[in-house]
C-alpha positions in Angstrom: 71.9 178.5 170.8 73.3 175.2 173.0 72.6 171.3 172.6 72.7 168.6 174.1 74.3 165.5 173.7 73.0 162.0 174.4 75.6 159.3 173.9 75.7 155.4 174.9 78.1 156.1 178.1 79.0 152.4 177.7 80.9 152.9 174.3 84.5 154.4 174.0 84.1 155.3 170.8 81.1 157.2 171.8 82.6 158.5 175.1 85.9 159.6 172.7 83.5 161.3 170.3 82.2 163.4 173.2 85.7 164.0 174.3 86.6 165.3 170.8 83.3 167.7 170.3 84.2 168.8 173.8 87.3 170.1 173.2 86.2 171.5 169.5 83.2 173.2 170.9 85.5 176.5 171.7 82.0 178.3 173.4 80.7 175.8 175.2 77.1 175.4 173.7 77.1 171.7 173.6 75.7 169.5 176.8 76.4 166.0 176.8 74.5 163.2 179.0 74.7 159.4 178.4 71.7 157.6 177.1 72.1 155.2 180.2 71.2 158.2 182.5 67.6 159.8 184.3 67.9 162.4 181.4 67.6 160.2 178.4 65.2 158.0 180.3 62.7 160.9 181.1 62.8 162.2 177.3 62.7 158.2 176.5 65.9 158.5 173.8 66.7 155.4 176.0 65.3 153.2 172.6 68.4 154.7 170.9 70.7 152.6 172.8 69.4 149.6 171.2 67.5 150.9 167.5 69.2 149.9 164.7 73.0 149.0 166.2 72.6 152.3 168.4 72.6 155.7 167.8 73.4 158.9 169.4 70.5 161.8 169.7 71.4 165.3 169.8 68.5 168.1 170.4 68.4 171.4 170.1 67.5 173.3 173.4 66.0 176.3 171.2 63.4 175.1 169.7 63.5 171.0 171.0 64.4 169.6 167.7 66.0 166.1 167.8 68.2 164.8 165.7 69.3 160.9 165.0 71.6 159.2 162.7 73.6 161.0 160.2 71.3 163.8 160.7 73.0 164.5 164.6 76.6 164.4 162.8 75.2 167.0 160.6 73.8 169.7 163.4 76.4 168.6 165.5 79.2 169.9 162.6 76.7 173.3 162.5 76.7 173.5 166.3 80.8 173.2 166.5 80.9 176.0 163.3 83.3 177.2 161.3 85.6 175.1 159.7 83.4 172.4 161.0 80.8 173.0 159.0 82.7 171.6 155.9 82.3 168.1 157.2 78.9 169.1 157.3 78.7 168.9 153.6 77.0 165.2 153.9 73.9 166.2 153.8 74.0 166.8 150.3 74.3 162.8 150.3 71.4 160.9 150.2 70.2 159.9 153.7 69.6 156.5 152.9 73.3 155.8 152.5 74.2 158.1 154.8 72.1 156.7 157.4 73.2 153.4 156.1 77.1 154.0 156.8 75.5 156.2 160.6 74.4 152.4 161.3 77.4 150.6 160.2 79.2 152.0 162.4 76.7 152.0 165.0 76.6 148.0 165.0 80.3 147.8 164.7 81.2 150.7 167.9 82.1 148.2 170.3 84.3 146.0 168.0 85.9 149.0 166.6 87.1 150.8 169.6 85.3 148.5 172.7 83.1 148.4 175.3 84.2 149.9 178.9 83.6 148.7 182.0 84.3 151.8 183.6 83.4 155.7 183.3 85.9 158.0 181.6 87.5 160.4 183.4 86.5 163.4 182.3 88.5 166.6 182.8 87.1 169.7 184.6 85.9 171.5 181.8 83.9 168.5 180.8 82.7 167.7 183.7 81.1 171.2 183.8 78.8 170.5 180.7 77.9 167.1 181.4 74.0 166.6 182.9 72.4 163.3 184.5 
């Protein structure tokens, strides 16, 4: 199974997040493609840039499901599996606060960790799995 993972490429805390899954995702079945990008404009997850503070979208190639909010940190601990799936636990939580803590964050990304003017520089490995 593989996914794919849209992200505001604007955001460090975003582009750090995708650094981090990156180097957790030991078999490589996570894709990652900013929001900004022909991809995300194509499927129209573009809207996610700007909903609700922001939010990442992850979809799952198998079957095209897409995930938003807390519900992408959720699939996206499954995805990364084992121990990773502990984290995963949230779900139990109501979505209303989880979603309400998802856009917290979402609204504060920029003040928390910034807003680049440039692209990271992502290493080789990375820069295998990441689409347009």
């Amino acid at each position: 199974m593989s996914w794919l993972l849209f992200f505001d490429g604007d955001c460090a805390f975003c582009s750090r997040t995708v650094q981090f899954v990156a180097r957790f995702d030991h078999h490589a079945r996570i894709s990652f493609t900013p929001l900004q990008g022909k991809l995300a404009q194509e499927n129209g997850f573009q809207k996610h840039l700007f909903e609700n503070g922001g939010s990442m979208v992850l979809v799952r190639e198998s079957d095209g499901k897409i995930f938003t909010h807390s519900d992408s940190w959720i699939e996206l601990c499954r995805a990364l599996g084992g121990l990773w799936k502990i984290p995963g636990m949230i779900r139990f939580i109501p979505k209303i606060l989880r979603d309400s803590v998802y856009r917290w964050v979402a609204r504060n990304r920029y003040y928390l960790m910034g807003k680049t003017d440039a692209c990271m520089l992502p290493s080789p490995e990375l820069l295998k799995r990441l689409r347009e």
